[in-house]
C-alpha positions in Angstrom: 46.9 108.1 177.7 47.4 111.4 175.9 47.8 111.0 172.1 50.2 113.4 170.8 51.7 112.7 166.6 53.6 115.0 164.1 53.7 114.7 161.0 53.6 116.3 157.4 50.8 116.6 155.3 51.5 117.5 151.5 50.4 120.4 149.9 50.9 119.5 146.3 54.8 119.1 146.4 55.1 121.3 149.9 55.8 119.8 152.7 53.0 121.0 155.5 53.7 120.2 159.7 50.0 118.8 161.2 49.7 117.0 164.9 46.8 114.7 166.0 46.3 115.6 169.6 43.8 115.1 172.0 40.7 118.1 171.7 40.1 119.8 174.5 37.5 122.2 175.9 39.8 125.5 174.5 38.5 123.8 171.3 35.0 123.3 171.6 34.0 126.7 169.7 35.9 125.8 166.8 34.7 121.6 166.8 31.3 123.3 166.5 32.2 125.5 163.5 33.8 122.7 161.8 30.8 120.7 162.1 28.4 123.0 160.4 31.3 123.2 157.5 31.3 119.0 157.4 27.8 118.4 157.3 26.0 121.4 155.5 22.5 120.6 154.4 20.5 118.4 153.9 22.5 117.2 157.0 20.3 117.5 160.1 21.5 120.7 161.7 20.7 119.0 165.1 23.1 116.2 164.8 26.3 119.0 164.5 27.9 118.1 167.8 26.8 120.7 170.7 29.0 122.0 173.6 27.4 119.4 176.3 28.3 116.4 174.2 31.9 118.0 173.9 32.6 118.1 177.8 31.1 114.5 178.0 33.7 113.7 175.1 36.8 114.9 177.0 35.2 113.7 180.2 34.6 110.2 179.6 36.4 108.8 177.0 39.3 111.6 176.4 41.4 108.7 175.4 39.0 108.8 171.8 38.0 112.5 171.1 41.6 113.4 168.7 41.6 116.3 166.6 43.9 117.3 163.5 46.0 120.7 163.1 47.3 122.0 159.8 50.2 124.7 160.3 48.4 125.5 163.6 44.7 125.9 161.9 42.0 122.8 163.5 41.0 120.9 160.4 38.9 118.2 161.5 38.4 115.7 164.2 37.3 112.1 165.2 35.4 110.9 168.1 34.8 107.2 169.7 33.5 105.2 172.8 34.1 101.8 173.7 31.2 99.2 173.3 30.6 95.5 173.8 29.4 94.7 170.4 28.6 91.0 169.4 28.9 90.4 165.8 26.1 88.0 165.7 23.8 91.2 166.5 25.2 93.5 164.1 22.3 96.0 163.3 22.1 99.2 166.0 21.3 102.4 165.2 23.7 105.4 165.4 21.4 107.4 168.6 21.7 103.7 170.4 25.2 102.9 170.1 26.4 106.9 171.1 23.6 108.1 173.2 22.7 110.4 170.6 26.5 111.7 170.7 26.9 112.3 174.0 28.6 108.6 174.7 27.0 108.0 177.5 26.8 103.9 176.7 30.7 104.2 176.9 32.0 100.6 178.3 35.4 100.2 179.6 35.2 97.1 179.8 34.0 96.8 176.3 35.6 94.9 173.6 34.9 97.4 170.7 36.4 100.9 169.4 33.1 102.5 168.0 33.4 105.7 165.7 31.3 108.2 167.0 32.1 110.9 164.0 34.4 111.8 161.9 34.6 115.2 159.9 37.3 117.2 158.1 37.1 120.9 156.6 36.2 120.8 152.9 39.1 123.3 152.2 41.4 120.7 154.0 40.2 117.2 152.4 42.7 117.4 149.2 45.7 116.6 152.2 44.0 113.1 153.3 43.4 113.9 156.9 40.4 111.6 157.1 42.6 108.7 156.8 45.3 110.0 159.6 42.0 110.2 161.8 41.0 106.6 161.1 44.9 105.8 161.7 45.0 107.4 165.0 42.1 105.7 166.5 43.8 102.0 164.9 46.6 102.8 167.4 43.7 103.6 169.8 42.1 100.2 169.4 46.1 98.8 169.8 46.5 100.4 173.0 43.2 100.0 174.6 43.6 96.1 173.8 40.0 96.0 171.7 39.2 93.3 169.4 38.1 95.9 166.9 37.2 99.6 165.3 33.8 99.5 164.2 31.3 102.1 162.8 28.9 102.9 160.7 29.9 104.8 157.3 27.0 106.4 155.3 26.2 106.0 151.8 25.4 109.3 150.4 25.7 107.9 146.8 22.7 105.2 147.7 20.3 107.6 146.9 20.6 108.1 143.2 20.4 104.1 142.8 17.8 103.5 145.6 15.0 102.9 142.9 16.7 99.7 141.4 18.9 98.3 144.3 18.5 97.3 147.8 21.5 98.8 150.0 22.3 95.8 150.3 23.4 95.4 146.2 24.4 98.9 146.4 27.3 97.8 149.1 27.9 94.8 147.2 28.8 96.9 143.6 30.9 99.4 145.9 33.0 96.6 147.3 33.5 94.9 144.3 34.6 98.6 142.6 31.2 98.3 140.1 30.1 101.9 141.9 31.6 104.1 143.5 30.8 105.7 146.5 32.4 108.8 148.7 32.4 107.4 152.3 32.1 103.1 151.5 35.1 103.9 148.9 37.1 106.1 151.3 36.7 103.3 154.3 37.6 100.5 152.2 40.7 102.6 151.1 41.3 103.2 155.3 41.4 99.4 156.3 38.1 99.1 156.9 35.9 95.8 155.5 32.2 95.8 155.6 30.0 93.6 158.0 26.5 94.4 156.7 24.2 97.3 156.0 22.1 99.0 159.2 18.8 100.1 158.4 17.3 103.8 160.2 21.2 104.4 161.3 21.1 108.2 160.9 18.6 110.7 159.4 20.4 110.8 156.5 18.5 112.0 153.3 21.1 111.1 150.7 21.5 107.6 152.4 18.1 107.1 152.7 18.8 106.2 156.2 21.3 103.7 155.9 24.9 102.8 156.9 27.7 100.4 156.3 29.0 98.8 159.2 32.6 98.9 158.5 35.3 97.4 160.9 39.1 97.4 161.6 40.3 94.0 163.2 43.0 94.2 165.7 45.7 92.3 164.0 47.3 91.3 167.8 43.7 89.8 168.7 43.1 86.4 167.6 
């Protein structure tokens, strides 16, 4: 199924056209660059998405690589595979569930949308693309018939608060709106509801390795 929808993003009071569409390989060169704008250090350069993991993007699982255009400029994109994940195992890491991004544990038969990565230009952010991302790949889970959208959302404000709290607390005081954090907040404001906390997910410095796994039930699944 090709995934093709217009809209209008807002500019302060200014109306602005954007489309979520597909990414193909014409846009490889340009996914890479945003990558490296996403996730500047102490990010892992390593884990910016590379031009083999691309092609196996668009190859096996087109039907989840979407990317965002504002007035005709790429501004970010979001990327999933389909996984048979049972909730009574829920801790994975990031390199197991996507084959270290290059989604080669895609399962069509699978009963789970599984967020791959998600990233937006920092000089886009203000217009709320992240959350038309998440959106598109709600309708994703619709049409694929999946029981849910599930991924793992870091927790880059964990590390200031590390010393006094498990990540487990630290979750706990973000859902209940005692903290604040950047990614946990923005997913709660997406939809998303929090399953438990993944230990060694992702080199992530500023998440001292963990991540909130965060899902999206399909309201036509029982």
């Amino acid at each position: 199924m090709t995934f093709h929808q217009p809209f209008y993003v807002f500019d302060g009071h200014t109306p602005v056209p954007a489309i979520i569409r597909n990414y193909t390989p014409e846009d490889f060169e340009e996914l890479m660059v945003i990558q490296s704008e996403t996730f500047p250090p102490p990010y892992p350069p390593e884990q910016w998405w590379n031009e083999e993991q691309l092609h196996n993007h668009v190859t096996i699982f087109p039907e989840g690589a979407l990317c965002v255009e504002v007035d005709g400029v790429l501004a970010g994109s979001i990327t999933s595979l389909i996984v048979d994940y049972d909730p009574k195992v829920p801790a994975h890491s990031w390199a197991e569930t996507t084959n270290d991004g290059y989604i080669g544990t895609h399962q069509p038969n699978g009963n789970t949308l599984y967020i791959a990565d998600i990233c937006v230009r920092p000089r886009f952010r203000r217009l709320g693309l992240g959350k038309w991302l998440i959106q598109a790949l709600y309708h994703v889970t619709v049409e694929q018939d999946l029981e849910r959208l599930l991924g793992g959302g870091r927790m880059p404000g964990y590390h200031e608060h590390a010393p006094g709290m498990t990540a487990e607390e630290y979750l706990d005081q973000v859902v209940t709106g005692t903290l604040k954090d950047p990614v946990i907040t923005f997913l709660l404001r997406c939809g998303r509801t929090p399953l438990g906390v993944a230990a060694n997910y992702l080199q992530d410095e500023e998440s001292c390795n963990y991540a909130a796994l965060m899902e999206w039930r399909n309201p036509f699944k029982n």
